[in-house]
C-alpha positions in Angstrom: -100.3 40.2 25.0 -100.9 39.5 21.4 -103.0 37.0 20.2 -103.8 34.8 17.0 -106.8 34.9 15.1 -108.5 32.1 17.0 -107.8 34.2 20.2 -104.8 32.2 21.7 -101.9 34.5 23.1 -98.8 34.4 21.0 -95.4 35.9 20.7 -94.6 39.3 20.0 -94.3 39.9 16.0 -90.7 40.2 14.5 -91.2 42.8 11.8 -89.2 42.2 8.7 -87.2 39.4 9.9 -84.9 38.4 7.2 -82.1 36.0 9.3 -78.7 36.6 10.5 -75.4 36.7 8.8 -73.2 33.6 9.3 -70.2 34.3 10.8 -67.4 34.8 8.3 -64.4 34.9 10.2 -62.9 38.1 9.7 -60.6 39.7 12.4 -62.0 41.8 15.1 -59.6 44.2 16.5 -59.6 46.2 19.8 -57.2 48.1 22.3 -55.2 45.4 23.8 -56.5 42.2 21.9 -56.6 40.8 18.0 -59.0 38.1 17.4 -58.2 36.0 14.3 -58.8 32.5 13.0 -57.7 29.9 14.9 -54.2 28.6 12.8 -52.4 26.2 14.3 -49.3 26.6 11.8 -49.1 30.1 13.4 -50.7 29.7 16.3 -50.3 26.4 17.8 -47.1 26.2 19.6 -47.4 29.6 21.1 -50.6 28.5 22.3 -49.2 25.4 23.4 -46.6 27.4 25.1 -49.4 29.4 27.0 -51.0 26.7 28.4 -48.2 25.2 30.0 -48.1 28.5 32.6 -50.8 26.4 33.7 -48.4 23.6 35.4 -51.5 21.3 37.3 -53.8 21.6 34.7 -56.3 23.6 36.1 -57.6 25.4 33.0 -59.1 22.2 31.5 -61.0 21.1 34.5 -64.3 21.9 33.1 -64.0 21.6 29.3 -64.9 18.4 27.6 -60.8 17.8 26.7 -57.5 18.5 27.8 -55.1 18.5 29.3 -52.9 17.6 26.6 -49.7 16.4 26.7 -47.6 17.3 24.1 -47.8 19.7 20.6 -48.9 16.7 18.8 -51.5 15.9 20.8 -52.9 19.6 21.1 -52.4 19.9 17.3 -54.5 16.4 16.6 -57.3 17.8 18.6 -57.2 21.4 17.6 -56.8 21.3 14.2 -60.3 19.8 12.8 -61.5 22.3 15.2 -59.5 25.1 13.5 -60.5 24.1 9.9 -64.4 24.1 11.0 -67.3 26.6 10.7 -69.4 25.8 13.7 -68.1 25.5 16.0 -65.7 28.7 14.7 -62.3 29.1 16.8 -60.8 32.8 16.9 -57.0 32.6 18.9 -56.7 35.8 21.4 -53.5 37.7 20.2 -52.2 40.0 22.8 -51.2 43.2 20.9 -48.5 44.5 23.4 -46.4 41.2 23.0 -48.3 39.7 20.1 -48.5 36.8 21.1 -51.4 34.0 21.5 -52.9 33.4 24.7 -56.4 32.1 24.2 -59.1 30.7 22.0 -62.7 31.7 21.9 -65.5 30.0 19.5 -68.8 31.0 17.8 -70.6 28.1 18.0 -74.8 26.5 17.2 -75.2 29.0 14.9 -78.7 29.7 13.4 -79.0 32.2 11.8 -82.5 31.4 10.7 -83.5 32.7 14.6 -80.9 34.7 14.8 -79.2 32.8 17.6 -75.4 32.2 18.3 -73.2 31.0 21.2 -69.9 31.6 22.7 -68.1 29.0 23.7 -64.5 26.5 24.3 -63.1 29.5 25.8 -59.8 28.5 27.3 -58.2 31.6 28.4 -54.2 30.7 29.6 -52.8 32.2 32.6 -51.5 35.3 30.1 -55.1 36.0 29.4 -56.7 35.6 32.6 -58.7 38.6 34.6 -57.1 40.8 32.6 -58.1 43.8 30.2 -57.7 41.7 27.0 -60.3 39.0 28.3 -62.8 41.2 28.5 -62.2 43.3 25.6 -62.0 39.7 24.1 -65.2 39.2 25.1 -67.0 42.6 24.1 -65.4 42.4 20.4 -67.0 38.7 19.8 -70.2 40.0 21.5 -70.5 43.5 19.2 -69.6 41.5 16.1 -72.9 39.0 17.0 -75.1 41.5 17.5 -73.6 44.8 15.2 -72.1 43.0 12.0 -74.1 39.7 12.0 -77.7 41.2 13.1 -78.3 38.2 16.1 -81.3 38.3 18.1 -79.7 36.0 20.8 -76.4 35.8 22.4 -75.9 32.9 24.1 -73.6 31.7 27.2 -72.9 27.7 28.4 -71.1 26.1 31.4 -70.7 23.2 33.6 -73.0 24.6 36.7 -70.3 23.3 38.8 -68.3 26.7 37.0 -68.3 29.2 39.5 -65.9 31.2 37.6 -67.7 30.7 34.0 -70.6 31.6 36.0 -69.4 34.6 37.5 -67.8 36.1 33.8 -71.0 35.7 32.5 -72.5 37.6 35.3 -69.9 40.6 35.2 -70.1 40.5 31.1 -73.9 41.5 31.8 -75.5 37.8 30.6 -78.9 36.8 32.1 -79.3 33.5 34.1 -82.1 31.6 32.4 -81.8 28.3 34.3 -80.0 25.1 34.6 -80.5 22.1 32.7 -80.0 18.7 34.7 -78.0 15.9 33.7 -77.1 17.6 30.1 -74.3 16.0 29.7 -71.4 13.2 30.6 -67.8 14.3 30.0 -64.4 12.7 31.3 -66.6 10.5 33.0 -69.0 12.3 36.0 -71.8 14.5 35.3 -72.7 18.1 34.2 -75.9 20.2 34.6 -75.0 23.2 32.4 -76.1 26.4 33.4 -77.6 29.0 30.3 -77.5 32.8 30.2 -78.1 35.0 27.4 -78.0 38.4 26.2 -80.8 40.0 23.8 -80.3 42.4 21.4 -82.4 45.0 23.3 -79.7 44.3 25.9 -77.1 45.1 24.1 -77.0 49.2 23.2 -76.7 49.2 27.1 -74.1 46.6 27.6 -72.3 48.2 24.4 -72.2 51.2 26.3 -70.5 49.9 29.7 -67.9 48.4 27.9 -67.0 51.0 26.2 -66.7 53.5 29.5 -64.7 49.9 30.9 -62.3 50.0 28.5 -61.6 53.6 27.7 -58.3 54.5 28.9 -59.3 57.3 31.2 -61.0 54.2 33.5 -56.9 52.5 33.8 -54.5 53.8 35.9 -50.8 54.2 34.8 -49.8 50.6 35.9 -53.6 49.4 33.7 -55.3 48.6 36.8 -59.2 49.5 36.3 -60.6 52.0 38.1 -64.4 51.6 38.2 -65.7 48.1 37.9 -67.4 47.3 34.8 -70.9 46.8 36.8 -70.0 50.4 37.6 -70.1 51.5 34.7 -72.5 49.5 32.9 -75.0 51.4 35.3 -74.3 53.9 34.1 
């Protein structure tokens, strides 16, 4: 345990810390996915379109807004969203139809600590459990850690989120607790739940996706064949 001159313990030293890069928005591309910046003039009404495979509404249940219930609507609440730098919106684009099924954001960036979040993921029924989410998932994450130099990776969600809180589970985030009463949204309560990733963590994370998403690991109708805890051990 290190310790300062008057004999306290401390933190470990950062050697040569300089800051991480702010996101700049530029297009991360994989195997089955495209993310871009969020445009609605391009983007909106497919997404739109999406989103309404989604008939009750059960996507939005634990974000902040939404359901919406028209274009003009999604567009009035999307498009500050898409012009802004923090919270940053990427659209999924599905490179086998090309089409957009999702949105995904960087968001509380600080790059002074070299901290970022991922967050407002709404994922439409296209998107869902499928190899594009998590490739989705992996290309935001390698861009944090690879491109941008983060220290910290960081993962939100209503506690109540049993499937936020399983993704971030299977995408190899650690639970660091749950903060109580964080929040009030549509009206009732939310205790949000925070995991994390470190940048130690990540060469062995980077590695499981890769093996996950390698095409020897689908069969010939693209159903995975090792789950990626599987291969993330290795």
């Amino acid at each position: 345990m290190p310790l300062s001159d008057l004999g306290l313990p401390v933190g470990s030293p950062v050697a040569n810390w300089a800051g991480a890069r702010v996101p700049d928005g530029r297009v991360l591309e994989g195997r089955f996915c495209r993310l871009e910046r969020l445009d609605l003039s391009r983007h909106g009404k497919e997404l739109f379109d999406a989103y309404q495979a989604d008939a009750v509404g059960r996507n939005w249940t634990y974000l902040a807004y939404g359901p919406f219930a028209d274009l003009v609507a999604f567009e009035a609440f999307y498009g500050p969203l898409a012009a802004g730098r923090d919270p940053l919106f990427y659209v999924v684009l599905d490179l086998q139809s090309g089409k957009a099924v999702g949105v995904a954001s960087f968001l509380r960036i600080d790059p002074a600590n070299g901290s970022i979040e991922v967050g407002h993921i709404s994922y439409s029924p296209a998107l869902q459990r499928g190899a594009l989410a998590t490739e989705a998932m992996y290309l935001m994450m390698r861009h944090a850690f690879e491109d941008l130099g983060n220290r910290r990776y960081e993962w939100k969600c209503d506690d109540q989120n049993a499937a936020s809180r399983g993704a971030a589970t299977r995408l190899g985030f650690t639970y660091e607790g749950t903060f109580r009463q964080a929040m009030v949204y549509k009206g009732r309560n939310r205790d949000t739940a925070w995991f994390s990733i470190l940048e130690t963590e990540w060469p062995k994370l980077k590695a499981g996706f890769e093996a996950w998403l390698d095409p020897s690991n689908f069969d010939a109708e693209g159903r995975q064949l090792r789950r990626l805890a599987a291969c993330r051990a290795g």
